[in-house]
ZAMI-673550 format. One record per residue: residue number from 1; x, y, z of N, C-alpha, C in turn. Coordinates in steps of 0.05 Angstrom, whole numbers, padded with zeros to 5 digits. Example, Ala and Ser with C-alpha at 12.3 -4.5 7.8 and 13.67 -1.06 7.14 Angstrom:
# residues 2
REC    i     nxx     nyy     nzz    caxx    cayy    cazz     cxx     cyy     czz
REC    1   00264  -00114   00156   00246  -00090   00156   00264  -00066   00156
REC    2   00257  -00045   00142   00273  -00021   00143   00258   00001   00157
***
This chain:
# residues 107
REC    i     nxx     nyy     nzz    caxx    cayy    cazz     cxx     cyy     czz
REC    1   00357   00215   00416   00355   00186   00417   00327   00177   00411
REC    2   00312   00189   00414   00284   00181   00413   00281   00189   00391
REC    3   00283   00214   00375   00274   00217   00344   00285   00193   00328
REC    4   00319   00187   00337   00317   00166   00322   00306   00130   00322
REC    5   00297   00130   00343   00284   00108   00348   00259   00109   00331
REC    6   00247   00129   00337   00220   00144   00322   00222   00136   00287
REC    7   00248   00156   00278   00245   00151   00251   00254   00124   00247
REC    8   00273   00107   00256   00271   00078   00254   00252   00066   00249
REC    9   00234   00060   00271   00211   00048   00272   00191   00060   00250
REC   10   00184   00081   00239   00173   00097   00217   00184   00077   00195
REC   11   00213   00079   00186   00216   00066   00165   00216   00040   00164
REC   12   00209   00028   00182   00208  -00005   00181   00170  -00008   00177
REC   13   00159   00005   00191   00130   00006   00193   00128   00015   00149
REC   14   00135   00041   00149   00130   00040   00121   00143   00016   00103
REC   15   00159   00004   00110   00173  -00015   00092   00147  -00036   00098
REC   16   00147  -00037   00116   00125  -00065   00117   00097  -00053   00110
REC   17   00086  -00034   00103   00063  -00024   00097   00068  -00029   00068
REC   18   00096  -00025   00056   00100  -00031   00020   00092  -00063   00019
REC   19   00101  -00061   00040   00104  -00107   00034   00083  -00120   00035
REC   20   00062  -00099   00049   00036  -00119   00049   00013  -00107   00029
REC   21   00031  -00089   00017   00015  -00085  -00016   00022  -00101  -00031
REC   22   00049  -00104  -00033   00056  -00124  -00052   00043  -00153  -00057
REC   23   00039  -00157  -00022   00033  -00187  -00019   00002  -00188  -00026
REC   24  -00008  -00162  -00022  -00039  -00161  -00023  -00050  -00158  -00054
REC   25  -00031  -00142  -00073  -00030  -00136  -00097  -00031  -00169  -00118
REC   26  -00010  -00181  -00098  -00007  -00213  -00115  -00028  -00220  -00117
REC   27  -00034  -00229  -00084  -00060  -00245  -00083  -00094  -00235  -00091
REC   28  -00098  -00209  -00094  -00115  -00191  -00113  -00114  -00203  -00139
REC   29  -00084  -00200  -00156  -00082  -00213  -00186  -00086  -00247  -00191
REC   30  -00078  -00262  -00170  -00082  -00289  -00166  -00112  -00287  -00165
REC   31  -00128  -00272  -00143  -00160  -00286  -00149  -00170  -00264  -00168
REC   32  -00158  -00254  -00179  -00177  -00230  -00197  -00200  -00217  -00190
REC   33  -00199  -00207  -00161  -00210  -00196  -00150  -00202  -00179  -00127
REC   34  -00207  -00157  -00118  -00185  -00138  -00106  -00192  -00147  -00074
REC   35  -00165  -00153  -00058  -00175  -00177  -00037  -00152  -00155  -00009
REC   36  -00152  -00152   00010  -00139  -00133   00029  -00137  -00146   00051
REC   37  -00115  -00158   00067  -00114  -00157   00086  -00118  -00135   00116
REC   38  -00142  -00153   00127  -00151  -00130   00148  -00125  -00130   00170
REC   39  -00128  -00106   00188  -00104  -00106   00204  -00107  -00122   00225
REC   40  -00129  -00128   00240  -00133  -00152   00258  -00118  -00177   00247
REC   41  -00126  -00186   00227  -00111  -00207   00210  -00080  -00207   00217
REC   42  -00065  -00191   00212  -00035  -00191   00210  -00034  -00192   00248
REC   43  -00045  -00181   00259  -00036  -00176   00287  -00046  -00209   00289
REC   44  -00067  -00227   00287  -00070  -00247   00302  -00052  -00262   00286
REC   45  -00040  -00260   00263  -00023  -00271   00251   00003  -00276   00262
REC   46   00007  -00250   00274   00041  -00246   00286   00039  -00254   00315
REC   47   00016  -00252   00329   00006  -00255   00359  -00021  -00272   00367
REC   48  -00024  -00300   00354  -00051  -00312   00362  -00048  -00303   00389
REC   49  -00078  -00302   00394  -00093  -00300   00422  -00093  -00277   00433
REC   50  -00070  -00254   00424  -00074  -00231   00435  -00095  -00212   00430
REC   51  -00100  -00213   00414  -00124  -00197   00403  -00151  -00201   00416
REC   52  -00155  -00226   00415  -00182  -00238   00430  -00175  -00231   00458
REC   53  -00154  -00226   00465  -00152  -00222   00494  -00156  -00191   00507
REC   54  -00149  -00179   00476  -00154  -00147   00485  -00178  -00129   00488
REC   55  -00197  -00149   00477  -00220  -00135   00466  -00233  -00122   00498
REC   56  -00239  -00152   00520  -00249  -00153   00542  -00243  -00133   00555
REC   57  -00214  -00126   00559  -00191  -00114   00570  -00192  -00085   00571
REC   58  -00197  -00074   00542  -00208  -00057   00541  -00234  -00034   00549
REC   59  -00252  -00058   00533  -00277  -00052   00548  -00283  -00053   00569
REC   60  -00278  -00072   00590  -00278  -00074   00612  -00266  -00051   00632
REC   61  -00239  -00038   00627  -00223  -00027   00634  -00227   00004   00633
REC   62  -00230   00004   00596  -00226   00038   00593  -00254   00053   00587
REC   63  -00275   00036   00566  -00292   00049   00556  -00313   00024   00538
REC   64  -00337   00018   00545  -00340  -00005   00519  -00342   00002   00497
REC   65  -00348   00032   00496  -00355   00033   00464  -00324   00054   00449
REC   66  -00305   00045   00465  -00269   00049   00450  -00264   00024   00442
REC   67  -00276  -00005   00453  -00272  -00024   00437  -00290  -00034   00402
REC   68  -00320  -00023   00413  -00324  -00036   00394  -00327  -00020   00371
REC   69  -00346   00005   00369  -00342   00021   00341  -00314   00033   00332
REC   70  -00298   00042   00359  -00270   00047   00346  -00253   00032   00341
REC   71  -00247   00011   00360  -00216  -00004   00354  -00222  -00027   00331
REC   72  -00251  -00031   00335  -00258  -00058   00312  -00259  -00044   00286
REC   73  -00262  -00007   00289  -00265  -00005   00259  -00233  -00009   00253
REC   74  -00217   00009   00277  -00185   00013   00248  -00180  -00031   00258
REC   75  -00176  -00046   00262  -00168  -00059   00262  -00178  -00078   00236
REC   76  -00208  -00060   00227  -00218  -00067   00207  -00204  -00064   00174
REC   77  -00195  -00044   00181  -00176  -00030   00163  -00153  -00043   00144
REC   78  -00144  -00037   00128  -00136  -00057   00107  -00104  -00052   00116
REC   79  -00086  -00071   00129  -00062  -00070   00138  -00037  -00058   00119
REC   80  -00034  -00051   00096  -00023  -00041   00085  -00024  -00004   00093
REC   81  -00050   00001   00092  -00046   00025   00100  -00044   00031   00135
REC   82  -00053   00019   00145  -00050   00032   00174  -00028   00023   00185
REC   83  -00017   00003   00170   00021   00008   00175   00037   00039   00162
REC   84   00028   00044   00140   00032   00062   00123   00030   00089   00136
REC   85   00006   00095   00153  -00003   00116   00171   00015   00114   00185
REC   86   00017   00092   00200   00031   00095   00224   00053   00102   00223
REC   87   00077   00087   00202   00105   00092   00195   00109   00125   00189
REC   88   00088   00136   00177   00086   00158   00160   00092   00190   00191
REC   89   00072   00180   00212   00064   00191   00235   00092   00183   00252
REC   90   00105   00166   00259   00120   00160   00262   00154   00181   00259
REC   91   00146   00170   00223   00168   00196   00211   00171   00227   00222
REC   92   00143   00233   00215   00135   00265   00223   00141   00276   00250
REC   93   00137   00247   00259   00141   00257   00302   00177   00260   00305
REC   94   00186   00243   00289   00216   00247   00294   00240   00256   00276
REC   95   00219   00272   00257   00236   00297   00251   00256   00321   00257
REC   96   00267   00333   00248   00284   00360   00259   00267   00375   00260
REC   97   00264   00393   00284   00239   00417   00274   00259   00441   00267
REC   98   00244   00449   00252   00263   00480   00243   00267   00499   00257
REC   99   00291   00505   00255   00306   00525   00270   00296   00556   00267
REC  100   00284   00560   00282   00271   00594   00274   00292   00615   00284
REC  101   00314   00616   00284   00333   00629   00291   00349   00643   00267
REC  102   00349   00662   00255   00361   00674   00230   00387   00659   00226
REC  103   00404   00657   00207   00428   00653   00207   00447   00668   00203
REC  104   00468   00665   00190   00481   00674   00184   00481   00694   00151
REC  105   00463   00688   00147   00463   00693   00104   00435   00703   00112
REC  106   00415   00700   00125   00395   00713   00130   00396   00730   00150
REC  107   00379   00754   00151   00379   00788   00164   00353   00789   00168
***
């Protein structure tokens, strides 16, 4: 039940990692200049105020410097791909693992 939740969520993450090339690819050919939505962007997009709310939360909580050179860099990151990663990682985690057990046609 969980692999397939896993690969679910994998293929929706990669579907939307295609979509925000597409959208990013447009608006690149619209300004004629190669233009990327960062991933912070889409998250305060889909969630104002959460983001600003996590930063504190973090640092405060777990580590300050997990907020600022790490999470600001991937959040820095161009949202096409770190949906892309993710979906991708996603996939991999909820795979079939192979059966190391001989079969029947193998000796």
């Amino acid at each position: 039940m969980i692999r397939l939740f896993a690969r679910s969520l994998g293929f929706v993450l990669l579907a939307g990692g295609f979509a925000q090339l597409v959208v990013d690819g447009t608006r690149s050919i619209a300004a004629g200049a190669l233009l990327w939505t960062p991933l912070g962007a889409l998250i305060e997009a889909a969630a104002p105020g959460r983001l600003a709310a996590l930063g504190p939360r973090i640092a405060g909580d777990l580590h300050p410097l997990l907020w600022h050179p790490v999470a600001t860099g991937l959040l820095g990151l161009p949202a096409c791909l770190a949906l892309a990663l993710l979906g991708a990682a996603l996939l991999l985690a909820g795979r079939k693992k192979p059966d190391d057990s001989p079969g029947l046609d193998q000796r």
